[in-house]
N, CA, C and O atoms as CSV, one atom per row, in Angstrom:
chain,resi,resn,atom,element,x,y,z
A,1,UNK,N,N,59.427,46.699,38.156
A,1,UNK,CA,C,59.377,46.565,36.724
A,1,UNK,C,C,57.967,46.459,36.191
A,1,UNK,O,O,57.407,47.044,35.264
A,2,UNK,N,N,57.674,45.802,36.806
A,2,UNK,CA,C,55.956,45.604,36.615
A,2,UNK,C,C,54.999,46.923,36.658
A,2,UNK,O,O,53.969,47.044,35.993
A,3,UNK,N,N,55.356,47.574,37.268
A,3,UNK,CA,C,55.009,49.212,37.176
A,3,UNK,C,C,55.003,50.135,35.656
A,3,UNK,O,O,54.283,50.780,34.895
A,4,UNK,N,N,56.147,49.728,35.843
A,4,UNK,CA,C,57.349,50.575,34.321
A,4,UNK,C,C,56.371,49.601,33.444
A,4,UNK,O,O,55.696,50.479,32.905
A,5,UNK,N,N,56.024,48.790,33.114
A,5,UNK,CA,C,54.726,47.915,32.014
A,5,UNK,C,C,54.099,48.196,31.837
A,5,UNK,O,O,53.718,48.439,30.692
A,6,UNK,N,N,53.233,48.464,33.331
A,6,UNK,CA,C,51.506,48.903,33.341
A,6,UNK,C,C,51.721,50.664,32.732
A,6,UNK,O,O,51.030,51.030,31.781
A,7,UNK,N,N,52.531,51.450,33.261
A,7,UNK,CA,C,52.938,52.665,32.805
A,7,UNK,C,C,52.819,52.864,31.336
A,7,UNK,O,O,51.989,53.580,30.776
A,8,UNK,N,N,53.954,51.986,30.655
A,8,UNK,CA,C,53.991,52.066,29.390
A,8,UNK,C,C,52.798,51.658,28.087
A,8,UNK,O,O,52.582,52.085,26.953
A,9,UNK,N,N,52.250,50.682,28.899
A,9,UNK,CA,C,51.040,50.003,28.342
A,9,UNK,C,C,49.554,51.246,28.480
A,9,UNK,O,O,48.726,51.496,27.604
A,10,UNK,N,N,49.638,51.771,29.752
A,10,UNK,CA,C,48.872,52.578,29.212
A,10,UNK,C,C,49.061,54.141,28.323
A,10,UNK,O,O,48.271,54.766,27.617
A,11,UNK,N,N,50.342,54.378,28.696
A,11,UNK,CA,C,50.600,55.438,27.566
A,11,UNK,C,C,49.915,55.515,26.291
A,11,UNK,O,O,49.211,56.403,25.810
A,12,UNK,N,N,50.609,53.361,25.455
A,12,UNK,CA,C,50.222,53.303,24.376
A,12,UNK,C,C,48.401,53.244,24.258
A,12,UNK,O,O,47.668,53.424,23.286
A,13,UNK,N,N,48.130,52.953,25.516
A,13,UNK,CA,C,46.138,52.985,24.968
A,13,UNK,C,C,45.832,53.812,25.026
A,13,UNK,O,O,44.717,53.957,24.525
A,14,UNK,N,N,46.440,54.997,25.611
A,14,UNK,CA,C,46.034,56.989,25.923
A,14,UNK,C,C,46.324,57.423,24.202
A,14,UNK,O,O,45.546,58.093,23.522
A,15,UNK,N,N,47.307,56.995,23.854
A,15,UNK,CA,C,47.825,57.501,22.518
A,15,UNK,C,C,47.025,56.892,21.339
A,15,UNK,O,O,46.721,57.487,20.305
A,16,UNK,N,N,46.663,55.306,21.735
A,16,UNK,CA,C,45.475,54.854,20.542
A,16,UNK,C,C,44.406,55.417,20.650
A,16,UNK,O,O,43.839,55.776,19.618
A,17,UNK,N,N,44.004,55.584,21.508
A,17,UNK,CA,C,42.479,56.229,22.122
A,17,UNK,C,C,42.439,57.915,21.283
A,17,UNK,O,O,41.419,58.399,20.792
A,18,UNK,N,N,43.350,58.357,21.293
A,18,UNK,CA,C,43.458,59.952,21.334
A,18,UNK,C,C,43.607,59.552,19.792
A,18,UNK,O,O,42.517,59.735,19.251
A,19,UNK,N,N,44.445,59.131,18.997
A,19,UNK,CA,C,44.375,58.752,17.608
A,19,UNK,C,C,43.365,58.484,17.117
A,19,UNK,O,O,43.219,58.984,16.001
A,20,UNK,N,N,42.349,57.726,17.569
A,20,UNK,CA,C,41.031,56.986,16.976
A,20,UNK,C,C,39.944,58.559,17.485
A,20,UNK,O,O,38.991,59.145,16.972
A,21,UNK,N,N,40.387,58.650,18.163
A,21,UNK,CA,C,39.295,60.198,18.467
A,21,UNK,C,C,39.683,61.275,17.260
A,21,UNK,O,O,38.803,61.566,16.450
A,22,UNK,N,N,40.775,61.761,17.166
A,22,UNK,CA,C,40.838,62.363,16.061
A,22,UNK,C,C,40.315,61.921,14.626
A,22,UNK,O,O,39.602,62.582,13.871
A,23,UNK,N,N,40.769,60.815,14.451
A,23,UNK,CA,C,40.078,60.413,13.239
A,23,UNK,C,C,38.782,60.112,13.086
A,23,UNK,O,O,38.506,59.841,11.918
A,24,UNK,N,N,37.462,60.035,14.191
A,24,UNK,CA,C,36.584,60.621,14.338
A,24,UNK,C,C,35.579,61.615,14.108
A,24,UNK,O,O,34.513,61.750,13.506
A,25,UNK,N,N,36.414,62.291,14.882
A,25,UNK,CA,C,36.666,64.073,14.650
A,25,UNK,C,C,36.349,64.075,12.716
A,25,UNK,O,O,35.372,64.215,11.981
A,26,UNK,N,N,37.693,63.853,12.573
A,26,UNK,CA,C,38.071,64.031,11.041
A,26,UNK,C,C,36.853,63.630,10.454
A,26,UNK,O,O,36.094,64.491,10.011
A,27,UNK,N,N,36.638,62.717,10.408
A,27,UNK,CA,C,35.629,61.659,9.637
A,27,UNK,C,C,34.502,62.291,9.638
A,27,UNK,O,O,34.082,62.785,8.592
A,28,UNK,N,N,33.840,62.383,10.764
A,28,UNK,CA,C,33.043,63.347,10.993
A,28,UNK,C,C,32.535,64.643,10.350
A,28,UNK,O,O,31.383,65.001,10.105
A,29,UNK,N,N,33.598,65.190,10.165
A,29,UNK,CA,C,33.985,66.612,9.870
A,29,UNK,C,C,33.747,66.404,8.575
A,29,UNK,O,O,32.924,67.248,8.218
A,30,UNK,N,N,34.158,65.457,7.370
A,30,UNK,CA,C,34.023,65.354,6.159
A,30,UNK,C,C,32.776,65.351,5.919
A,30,UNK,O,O,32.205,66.277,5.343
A,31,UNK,N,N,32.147,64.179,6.386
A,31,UNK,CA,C,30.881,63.733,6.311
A,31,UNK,C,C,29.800,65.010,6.400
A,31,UNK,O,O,29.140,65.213,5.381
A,32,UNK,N,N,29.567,65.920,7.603
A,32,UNK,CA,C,29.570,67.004,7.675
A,32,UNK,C,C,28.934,68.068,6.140
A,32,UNK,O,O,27.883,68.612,5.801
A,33,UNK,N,N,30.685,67.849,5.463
A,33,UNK,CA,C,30.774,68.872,4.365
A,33,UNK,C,C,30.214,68.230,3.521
A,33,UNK,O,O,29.122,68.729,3.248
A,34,UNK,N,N,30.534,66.986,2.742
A,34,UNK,CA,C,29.784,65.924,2.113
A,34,UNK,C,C,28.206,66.370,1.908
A,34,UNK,O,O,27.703,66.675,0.826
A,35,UNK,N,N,27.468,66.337,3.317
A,35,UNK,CA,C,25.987,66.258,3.402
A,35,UNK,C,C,25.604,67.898,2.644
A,35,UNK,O,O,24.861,68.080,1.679
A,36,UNK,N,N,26.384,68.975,3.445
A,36,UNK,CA,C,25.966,70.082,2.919
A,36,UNK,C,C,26.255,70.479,1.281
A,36,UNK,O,O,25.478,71.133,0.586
A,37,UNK,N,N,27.595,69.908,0.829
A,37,UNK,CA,C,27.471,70.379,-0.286
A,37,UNK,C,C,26.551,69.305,-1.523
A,37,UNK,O,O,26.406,69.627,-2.702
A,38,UNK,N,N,26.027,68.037,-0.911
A,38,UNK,CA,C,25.108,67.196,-1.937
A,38,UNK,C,C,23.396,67.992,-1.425
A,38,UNK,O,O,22.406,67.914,-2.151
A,39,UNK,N,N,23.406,68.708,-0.058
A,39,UNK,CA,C,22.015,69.454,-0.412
A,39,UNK,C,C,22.197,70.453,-1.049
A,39,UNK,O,O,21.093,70.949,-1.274
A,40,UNK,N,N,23.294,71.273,-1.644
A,40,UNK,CA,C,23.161,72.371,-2.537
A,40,UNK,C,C,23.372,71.911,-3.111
A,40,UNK,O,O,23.654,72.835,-3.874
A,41,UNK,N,N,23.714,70.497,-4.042
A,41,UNK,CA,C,23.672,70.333,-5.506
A,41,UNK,C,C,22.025,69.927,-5.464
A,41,UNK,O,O,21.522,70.336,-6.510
A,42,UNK,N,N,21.166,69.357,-4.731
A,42,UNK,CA,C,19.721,68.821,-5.105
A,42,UNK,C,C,18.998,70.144,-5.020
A,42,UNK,O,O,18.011,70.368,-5.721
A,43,UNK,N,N,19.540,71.115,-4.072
A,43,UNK,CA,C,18.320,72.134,-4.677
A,43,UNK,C,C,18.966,72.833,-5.646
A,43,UNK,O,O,18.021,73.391,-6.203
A,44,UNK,N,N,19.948,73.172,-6.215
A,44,UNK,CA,C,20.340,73.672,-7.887
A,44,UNK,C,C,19.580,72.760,-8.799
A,44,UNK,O,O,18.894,73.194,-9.724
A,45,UNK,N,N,19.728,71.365,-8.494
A,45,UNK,CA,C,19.405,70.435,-9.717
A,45,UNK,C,C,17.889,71.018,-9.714
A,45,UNK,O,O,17.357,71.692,-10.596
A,46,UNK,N,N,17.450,70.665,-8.731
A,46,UNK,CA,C,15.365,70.954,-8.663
A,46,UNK,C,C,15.527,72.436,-8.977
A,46,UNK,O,O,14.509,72.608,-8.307
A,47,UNK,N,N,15.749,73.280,-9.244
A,47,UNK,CA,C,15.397,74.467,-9.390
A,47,UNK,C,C,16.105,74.688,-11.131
A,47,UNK,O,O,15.756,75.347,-12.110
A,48,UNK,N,N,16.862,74.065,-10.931
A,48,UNK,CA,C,17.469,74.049,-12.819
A,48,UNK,C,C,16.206,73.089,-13.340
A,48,UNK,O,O,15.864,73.254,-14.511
A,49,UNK,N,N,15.771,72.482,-12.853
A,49,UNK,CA,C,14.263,71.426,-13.744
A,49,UNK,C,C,13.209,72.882,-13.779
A,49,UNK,O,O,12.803,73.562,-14.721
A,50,UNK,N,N,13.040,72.959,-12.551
A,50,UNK,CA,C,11.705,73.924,-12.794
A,50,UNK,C,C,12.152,74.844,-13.212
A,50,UNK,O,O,11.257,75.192,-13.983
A,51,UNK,N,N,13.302,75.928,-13.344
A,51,UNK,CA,C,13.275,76.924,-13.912
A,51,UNK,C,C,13.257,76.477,-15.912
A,51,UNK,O,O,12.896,77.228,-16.818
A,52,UNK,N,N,13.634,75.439,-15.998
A,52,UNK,CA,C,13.365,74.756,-17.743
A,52,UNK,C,C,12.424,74.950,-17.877
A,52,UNK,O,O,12.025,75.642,-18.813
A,53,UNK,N,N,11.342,74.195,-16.620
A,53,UNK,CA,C,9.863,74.175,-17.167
A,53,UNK,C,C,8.625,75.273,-17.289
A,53,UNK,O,O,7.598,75.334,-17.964
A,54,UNK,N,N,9.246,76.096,-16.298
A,54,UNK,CA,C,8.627,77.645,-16.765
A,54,UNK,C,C,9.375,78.350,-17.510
A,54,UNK,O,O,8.839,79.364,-17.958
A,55,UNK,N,N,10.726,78.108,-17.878
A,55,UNK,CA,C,10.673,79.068,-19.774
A,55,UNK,C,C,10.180,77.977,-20.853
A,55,UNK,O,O,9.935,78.471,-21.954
A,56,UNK,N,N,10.050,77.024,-20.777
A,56,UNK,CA,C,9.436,76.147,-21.822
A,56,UNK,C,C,7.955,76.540,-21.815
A,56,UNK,O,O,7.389,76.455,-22.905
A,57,UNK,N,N,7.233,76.957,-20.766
A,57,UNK,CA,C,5.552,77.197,-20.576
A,57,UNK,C,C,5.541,78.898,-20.676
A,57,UNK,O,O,4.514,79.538,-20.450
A,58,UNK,N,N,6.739,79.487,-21.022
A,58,UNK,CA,C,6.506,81.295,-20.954
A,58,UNK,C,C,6.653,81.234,-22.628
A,58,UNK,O,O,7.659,80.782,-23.175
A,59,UNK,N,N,5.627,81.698,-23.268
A,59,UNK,CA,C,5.874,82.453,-24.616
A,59,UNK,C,C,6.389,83.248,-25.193
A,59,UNK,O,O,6.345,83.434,-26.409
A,60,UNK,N,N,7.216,84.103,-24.032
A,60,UNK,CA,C,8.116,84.764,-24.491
A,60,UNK,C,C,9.424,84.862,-24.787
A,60,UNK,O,O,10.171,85.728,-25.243
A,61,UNK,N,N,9.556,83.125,-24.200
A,61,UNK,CA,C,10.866,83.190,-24.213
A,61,UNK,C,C,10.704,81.991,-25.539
A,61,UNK,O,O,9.701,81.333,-25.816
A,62,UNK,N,N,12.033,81.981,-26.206
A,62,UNK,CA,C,11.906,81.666,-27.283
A,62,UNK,C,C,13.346,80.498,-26.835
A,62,UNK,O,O,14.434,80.933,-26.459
A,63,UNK,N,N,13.092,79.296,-26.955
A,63,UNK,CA,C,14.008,78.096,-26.286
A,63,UNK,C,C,15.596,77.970,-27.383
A,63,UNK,O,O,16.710,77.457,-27.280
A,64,UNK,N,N,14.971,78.631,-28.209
A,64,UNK,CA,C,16.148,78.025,-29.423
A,64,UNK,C,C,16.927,79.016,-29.543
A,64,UNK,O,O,18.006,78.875,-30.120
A,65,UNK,N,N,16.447,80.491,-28.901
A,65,UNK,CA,C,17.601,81.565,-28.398
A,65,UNK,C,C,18.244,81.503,-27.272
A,65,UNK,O,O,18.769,82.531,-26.843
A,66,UNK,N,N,18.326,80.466,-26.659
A,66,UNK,CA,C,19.263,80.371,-25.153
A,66,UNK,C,C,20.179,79.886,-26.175
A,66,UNK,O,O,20.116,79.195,-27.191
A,67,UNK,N,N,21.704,80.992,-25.008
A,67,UNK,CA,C,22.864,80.560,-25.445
A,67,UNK,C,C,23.805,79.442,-23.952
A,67,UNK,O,O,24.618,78.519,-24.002
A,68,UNK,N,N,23.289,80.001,-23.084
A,68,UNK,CA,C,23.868,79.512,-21.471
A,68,UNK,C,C,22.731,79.403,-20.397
A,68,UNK,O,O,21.737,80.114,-20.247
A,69,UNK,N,N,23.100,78.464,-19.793
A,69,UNK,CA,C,22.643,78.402,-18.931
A,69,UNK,C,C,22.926,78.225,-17.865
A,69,UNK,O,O,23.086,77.005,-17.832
A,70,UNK,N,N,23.174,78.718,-16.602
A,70,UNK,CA,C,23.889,78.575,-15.339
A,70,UNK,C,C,22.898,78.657,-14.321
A,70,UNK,O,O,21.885,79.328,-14.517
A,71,UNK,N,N,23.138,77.871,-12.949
A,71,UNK,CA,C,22.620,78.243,-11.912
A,71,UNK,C,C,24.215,78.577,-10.373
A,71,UNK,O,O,25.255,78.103,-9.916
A,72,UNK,N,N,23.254,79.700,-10.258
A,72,UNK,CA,C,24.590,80.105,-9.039
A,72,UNK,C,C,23.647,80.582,-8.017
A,72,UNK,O,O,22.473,80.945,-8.087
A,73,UNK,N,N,24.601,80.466,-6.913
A,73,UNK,CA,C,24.205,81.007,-4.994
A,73,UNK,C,C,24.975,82.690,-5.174
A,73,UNK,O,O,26.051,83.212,-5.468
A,74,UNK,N,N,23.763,82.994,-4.822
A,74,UNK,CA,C,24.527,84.656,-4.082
A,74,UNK,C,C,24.502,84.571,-2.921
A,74,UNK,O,O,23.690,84.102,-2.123
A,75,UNK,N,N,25.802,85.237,-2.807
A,75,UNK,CA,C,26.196,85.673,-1.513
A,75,UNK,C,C,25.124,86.075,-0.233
A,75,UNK,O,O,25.218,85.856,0.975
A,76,UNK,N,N,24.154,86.703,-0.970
A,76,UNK,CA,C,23.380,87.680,-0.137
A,76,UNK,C,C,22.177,87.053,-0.470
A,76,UNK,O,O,22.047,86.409,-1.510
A,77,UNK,N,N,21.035,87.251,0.593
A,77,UNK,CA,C,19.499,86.358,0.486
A,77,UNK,C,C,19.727,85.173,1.750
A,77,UNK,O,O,20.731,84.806,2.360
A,78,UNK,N,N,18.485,84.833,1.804
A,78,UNK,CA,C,17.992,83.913,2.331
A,78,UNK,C,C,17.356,83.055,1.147
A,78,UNK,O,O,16.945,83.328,0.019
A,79,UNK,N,N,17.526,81.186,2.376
A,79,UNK,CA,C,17.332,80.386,1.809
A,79,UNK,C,C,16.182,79.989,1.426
A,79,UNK,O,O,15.419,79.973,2.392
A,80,UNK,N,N,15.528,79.553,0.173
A,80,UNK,CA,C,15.736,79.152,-0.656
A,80,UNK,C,C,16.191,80.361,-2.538
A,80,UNK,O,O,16.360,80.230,-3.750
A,81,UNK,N,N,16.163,81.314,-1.519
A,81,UNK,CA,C,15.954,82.748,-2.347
A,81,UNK,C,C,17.224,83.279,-3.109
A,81,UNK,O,O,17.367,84.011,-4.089
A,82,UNK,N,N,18.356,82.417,-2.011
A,82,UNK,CA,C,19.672,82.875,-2.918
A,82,UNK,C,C,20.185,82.134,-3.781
A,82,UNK,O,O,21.381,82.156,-4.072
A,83,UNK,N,N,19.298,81.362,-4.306
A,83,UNK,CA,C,19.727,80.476,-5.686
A,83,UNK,C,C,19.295,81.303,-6.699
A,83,UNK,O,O,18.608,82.288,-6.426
A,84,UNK,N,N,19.642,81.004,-7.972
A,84,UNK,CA,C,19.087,81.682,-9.482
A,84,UNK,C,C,19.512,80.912,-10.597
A,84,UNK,O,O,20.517,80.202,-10.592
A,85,UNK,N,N,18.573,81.093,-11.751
A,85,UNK,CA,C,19.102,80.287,-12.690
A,85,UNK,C,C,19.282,81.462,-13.651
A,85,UNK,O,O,18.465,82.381,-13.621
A,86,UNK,N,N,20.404,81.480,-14.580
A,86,UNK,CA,C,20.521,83.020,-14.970
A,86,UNK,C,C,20.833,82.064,-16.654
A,86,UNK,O,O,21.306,80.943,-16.841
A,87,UNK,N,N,20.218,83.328,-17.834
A,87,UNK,CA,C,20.128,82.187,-19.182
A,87,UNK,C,C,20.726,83.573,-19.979
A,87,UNK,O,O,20.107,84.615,-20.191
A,88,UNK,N,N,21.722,83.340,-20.242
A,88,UNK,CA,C,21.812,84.199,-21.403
A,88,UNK,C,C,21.321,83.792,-22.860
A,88,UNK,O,O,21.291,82.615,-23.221
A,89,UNK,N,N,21.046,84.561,-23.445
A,89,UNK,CA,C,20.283,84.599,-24.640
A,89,UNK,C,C,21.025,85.126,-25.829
A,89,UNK,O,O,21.648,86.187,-25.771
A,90,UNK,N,N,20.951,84.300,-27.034
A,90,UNK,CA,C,22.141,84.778,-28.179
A,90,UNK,C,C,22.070,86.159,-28.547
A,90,UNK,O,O,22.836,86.400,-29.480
A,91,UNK,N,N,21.321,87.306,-28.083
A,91,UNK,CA,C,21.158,88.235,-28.262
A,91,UNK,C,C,21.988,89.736,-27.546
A,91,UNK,O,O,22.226,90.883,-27.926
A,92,UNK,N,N,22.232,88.877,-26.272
A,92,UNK,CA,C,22.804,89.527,-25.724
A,92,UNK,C,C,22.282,90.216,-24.208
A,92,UNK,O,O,22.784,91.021,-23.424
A,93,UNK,N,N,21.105,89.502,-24.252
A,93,UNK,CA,C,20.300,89.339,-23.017
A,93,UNK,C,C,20.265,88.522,-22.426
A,93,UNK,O,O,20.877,87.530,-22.824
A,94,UNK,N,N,19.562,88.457,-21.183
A,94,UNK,CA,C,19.814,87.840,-19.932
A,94,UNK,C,C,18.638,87.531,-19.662
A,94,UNK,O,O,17.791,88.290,-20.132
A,95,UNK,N,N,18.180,86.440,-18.899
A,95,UNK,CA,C,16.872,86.116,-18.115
A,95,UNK,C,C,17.488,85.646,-16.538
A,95,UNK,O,O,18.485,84.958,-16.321
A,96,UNK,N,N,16.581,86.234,-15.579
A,96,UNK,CA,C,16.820,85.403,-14.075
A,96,UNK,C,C,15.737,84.662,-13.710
A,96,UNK,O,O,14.741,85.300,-13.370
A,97,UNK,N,N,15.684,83.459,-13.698
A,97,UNK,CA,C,14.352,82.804,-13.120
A,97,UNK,C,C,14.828,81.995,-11.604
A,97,UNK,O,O,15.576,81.020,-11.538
A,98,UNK,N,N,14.100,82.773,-10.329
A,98,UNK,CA,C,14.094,82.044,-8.955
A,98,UNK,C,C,13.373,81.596,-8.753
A,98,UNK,O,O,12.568,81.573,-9.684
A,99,UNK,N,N,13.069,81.081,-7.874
A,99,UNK,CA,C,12.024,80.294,-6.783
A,99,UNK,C,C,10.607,81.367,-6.452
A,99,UNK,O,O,10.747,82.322,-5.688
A,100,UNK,N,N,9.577,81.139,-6.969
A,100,UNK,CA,C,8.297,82.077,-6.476
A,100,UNK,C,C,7.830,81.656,-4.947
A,100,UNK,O,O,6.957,82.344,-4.417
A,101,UNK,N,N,8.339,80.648,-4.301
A,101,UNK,CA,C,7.521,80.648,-2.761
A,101,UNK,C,C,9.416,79.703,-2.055
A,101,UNK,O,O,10.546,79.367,-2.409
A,102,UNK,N,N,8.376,79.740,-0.808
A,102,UNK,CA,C,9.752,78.716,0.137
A,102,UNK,C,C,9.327,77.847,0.303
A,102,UNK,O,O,9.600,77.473,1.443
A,103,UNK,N,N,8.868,77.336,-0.087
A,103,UNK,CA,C,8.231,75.759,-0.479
A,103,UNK,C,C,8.501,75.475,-1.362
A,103,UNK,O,O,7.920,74.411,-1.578
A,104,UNK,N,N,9.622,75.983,-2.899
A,104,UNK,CA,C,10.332,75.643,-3.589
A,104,UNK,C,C,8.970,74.835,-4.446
A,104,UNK,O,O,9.219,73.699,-4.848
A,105,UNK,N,N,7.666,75.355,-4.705
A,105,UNK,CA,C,7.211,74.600,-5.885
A,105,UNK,C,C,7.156,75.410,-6.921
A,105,UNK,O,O,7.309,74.797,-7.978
A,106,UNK,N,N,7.000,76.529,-7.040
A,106,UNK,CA,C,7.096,77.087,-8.152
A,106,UNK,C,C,8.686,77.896,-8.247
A,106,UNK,O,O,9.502,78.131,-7.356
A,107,UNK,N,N,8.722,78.280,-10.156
A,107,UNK,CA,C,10.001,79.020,-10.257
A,107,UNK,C,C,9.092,80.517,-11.218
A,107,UNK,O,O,7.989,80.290,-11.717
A,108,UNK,N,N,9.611,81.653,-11.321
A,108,UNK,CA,C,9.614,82.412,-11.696
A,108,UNK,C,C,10.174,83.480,-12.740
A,108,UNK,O,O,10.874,84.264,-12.099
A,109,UNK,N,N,10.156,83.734,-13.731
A,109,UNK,CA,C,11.186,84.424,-14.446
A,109,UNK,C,C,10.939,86.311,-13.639
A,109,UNK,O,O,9.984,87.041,-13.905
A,110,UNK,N,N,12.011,86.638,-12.748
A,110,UNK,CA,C,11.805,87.810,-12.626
A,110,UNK,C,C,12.756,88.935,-12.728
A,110,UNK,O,O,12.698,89.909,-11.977
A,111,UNK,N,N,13.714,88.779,-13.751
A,111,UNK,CA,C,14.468,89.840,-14.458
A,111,UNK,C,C,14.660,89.894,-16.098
A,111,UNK,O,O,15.609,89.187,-16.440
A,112,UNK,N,N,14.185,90.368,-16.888
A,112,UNK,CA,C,14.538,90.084,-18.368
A,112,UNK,C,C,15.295,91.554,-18.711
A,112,UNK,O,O,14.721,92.619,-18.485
A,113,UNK,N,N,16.615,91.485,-19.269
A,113,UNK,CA,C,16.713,92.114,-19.677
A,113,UNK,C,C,17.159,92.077,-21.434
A,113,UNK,O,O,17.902,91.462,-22.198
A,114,UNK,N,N,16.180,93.148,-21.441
A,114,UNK,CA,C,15.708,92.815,-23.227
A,114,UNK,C,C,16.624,93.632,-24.275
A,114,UNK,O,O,16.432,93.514,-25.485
């Protein structure tokens, strides 16, 4: 009988053990996604500041004609290159301002379409 105990007793610590590993796993796994998607919100946020601060310092762009403003990831590019901040303009135009280096200190306006 004493057998049939030790047997059963360890079943149940094979089965806690294997439970607490999965949820591990799991935990893990979130945390994971967590980290990656709060570093693509800090480099949107930093690149939505600087792309403000070079159309606020470009004279050509005129601040009180932005109608939108969005920043999105393309599909395609390398990092830090496949971000953009894209501004439509009440006119019916568009501005793209990216990142000018990979050192992410400067931003660039390099599509206007007028």
């Amino acid at each position: 009988m004493s057998d049939t105990k030790k047997n059963g007793r360890n079943k149940v610590l094979l089965i806690a053990w294997g439970v607490l590993t999965i949820a591990l796993l799991v935990s893990t796994g979130f945390q994971i996604v967590s980290n990656i998607n709060n570093g693509d919100q800090n480099v949107r946020e930093n690149l939505l500041a600087s792309a403000t601060l070079t159309m606020a310092q470009d004279e050509s762009v005129n601040c009180e004609d932005i109608e939108n403003i969005q920043v999105s990831k393309m599909k395609a590019g390398v990092f830090p290159f496949n971000y953009s901040v894209l501004v439509d303009m009440k006119n019916g135009s568009q501005l793209a301002v990216e990142w000018k280096d990979e050192d992410m200190s400067e931003t660039e306006i390099v599509n206007q379409n007028r």
